[in-house]
N, C-alpha and C positions, 0 to 999 in steps of 0.2 A: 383601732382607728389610725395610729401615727403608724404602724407597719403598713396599713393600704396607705397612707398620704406619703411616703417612702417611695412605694413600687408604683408609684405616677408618676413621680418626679423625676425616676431613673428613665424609664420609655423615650421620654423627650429628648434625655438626653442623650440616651444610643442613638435615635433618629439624628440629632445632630450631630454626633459623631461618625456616623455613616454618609451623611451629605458631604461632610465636610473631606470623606476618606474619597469619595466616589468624584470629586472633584480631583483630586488631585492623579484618579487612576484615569481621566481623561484626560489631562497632561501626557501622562506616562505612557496611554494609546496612542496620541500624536507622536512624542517621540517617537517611538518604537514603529510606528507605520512608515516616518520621514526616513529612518535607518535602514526598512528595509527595501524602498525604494531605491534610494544610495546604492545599497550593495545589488542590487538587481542590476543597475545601471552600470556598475563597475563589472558585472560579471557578463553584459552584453559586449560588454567594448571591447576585451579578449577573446569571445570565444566567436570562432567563423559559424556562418550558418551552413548545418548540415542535412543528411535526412535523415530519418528516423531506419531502425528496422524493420526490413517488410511484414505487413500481418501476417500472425503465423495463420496458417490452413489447418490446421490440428489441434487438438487439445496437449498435446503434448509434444515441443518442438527440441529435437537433438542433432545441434548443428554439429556437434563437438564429439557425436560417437562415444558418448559416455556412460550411457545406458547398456544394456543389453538387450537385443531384439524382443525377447520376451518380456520384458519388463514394461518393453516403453510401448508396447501394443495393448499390452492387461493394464496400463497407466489411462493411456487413450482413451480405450475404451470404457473401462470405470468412468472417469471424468465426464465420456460424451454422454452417458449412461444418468448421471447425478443431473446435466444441464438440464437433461428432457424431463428427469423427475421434478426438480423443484425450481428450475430457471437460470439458479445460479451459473456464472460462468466462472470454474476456477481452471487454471492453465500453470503448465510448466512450460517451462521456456529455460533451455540449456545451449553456449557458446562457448567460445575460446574464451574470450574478453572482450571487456567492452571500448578498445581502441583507446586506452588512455582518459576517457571519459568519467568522471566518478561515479558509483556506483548508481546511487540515490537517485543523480539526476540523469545517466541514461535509462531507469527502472520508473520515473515519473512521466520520463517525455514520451517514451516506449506504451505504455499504459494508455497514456492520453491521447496518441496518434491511432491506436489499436482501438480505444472505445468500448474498453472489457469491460461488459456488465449492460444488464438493459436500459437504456436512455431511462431517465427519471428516479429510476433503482440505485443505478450503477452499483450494483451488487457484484462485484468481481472481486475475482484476485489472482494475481500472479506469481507462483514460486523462481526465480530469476536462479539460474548457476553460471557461474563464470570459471570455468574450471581450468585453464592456467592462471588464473589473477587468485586462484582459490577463494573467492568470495561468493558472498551469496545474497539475494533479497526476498522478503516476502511483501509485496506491494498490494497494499487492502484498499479497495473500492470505497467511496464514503457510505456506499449506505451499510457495508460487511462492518465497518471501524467498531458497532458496537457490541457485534461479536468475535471481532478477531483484533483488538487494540494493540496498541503497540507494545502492551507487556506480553503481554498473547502469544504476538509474533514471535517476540524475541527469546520467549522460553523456548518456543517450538525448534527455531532455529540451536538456542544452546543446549538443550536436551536432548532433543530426538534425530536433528538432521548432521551439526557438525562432529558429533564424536565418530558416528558413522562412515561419512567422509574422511576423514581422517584416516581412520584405519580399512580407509580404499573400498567399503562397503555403497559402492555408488548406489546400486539398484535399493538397498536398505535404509538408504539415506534417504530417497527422494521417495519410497514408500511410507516412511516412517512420518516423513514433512508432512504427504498427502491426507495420511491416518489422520493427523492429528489436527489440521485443518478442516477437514470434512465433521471429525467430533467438536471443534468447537463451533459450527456454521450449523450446523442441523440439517434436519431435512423442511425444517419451515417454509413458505411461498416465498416469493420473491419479496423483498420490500418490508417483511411482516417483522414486527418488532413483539418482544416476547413482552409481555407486561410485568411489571416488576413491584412488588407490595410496597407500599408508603407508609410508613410507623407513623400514629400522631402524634405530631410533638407537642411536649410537655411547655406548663407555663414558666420553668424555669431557667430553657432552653430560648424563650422568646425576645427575651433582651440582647442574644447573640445575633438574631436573623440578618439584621442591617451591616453589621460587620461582615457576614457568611455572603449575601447579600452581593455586595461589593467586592469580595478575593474573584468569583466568581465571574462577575462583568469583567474583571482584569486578564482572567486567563481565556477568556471567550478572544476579546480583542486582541490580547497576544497572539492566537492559536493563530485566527483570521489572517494578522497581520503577516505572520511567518508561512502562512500558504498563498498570502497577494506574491509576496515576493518571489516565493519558487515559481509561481504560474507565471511571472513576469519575466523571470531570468530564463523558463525553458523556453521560449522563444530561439532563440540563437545560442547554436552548441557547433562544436566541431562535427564534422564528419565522423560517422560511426567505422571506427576500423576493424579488422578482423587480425586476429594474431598472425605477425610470417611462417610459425611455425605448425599452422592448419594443414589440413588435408585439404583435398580439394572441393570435397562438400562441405567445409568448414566455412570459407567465405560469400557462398552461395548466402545466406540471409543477411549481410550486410552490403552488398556491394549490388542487389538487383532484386528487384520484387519478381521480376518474371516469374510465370508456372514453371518453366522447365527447367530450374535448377534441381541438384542433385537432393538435395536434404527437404526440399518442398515433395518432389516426387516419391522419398520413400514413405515421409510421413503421411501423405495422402492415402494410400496405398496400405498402411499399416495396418486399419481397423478392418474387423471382419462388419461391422457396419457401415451405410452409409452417409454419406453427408459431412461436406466438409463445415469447419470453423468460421463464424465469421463475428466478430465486435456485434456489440448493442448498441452501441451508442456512449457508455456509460465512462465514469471518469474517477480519478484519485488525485485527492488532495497531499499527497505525500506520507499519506497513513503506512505504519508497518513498521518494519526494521530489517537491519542486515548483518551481517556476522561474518567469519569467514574459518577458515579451517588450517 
């Protein structure tokens, strides 16, 4: 009897230690929302507005001739091959550099101007190479985020893609990236989220909940706040440049959407199937990571 009149007395008390923790994580979301406002605001007032890169036409875009012809057609066409099976749209996309632009945020605004992934889904992803900047991104669609997270990314990137690169293995880098992105994404339908088993939990785990409870609402609102801001700050960027030391179908995807540039025309042209590339609609909250070599 006095051991149950104990474990009543504690419930109450988690309960109000959990109100009183989830109060103060509502403070901590207003800060943290006013801050990243601020910094959105400071980072419009620098930066000129620019345009974006033109959608690519391809599953696989190499402005930069980094590929090899072989590679980047059995790239292609794998990838256009994957969208038709299961919807997903994943893309490479390879340049000089990104004009001075940081990485992140030319690979967010890029994404979101392009519309990778089907409206609603937004199941996309893009492998990014800047290969005079030597860097590199994999930018995940929100609805991919749960199977390709940003530890995900960034193994795939420091395992399989950058040692590769490194030791000049282009074609085997940007194979290995694709490998290993197509294995963690499946071949599931668009949108289809895998179910995942729910252990029941014990009564002596239930006094923790309200605590657990609460970390959780804090990092939900954190996450949120630090993707208002990036949406708010891509607004206005510099001009996308193209490196001076390009070839001349090098600055073809940054300086004109036209059909008739050089690096749009070969890539059109690459697959032995038809149908070109086009967005869904879909969008990214800044999901992924990036590395460099």
């Amino acid at each position: 009897m006095r051991s149950r009149a104990l474990r009543c007395l504690v419930l109450p008390a988690a309960l109000r230690a959990g109100l009183a923790a989830l109060a103060a994580v509502a403070m901590l979301a207003a800060v943290a929302m006013l801050a990243g406002s601020a910094g959105s605001a400071g980072s419009a007032a620098w930066a000129a507005p620019g345009p974006v890169p033109p959608a690519p036409v391809r599953w696989v875009t190499d402005s930069a001739g980094y590929l090899s012809d072989a590679a980047r057609v059995d790239l292609d066409g794998r990838l256009q091959r994957y969208q038709r099976q299961t919807g997903h749209q994943i893309l490479v996309w390879i340049a000089p550099s990104t004009g001075g632009v940081p990485v992140q945020d030319f690979c967010v605004q890029a994404f979101h101007a392009w519309g990778i992934g089907n409206k609603g889904a937004s199941d996309g992803l893009v492998i990014f190479l800047f290969t005079e900047d030597r860097k590199l991104r994999i930018e995940v669609g929100y609805g991919l985020e749960d199977r390709v997270p940003d530890a995900i990314a960034s193994r795939i990137i420091r395992d399989q893609m950058a040692p590769r690169l490194a030791a000049g293995d282009h074609d085997g880098a940007v194979r290995a990236g694709v490998d290993a992105v197509l294995a963690a994404i499946g071949g599931g339908a668009p949108g289809a989220v895998r179910p995942a088993p729910r252990p029941r939990p014990s009564s002596a785990i239930l006094g923790c909940l309200p605590a657990v409870v609460v970390l959780g609402i804090f990092g939900l609102i954190l996450t949120l706040a630090r993707r208002a801001g990036r949406r708010q700050s891509g607004g206005g960027r510099r001009a996308w440049g193209s490196s001076t030391g390009g070839s001349g179908s090098t600055g073809s995807d940054f300086s004109s959407s036209s059909s008739g540039s050089d690096s749009s025309g070969s890539d059109s042209g690459s697959s032995d199937s038809g149908g070109d590339f086009s967005g869904g609609g879909g969008d990214s909250g800044g999901g992924g990571a990036d590395g460099s070599w």
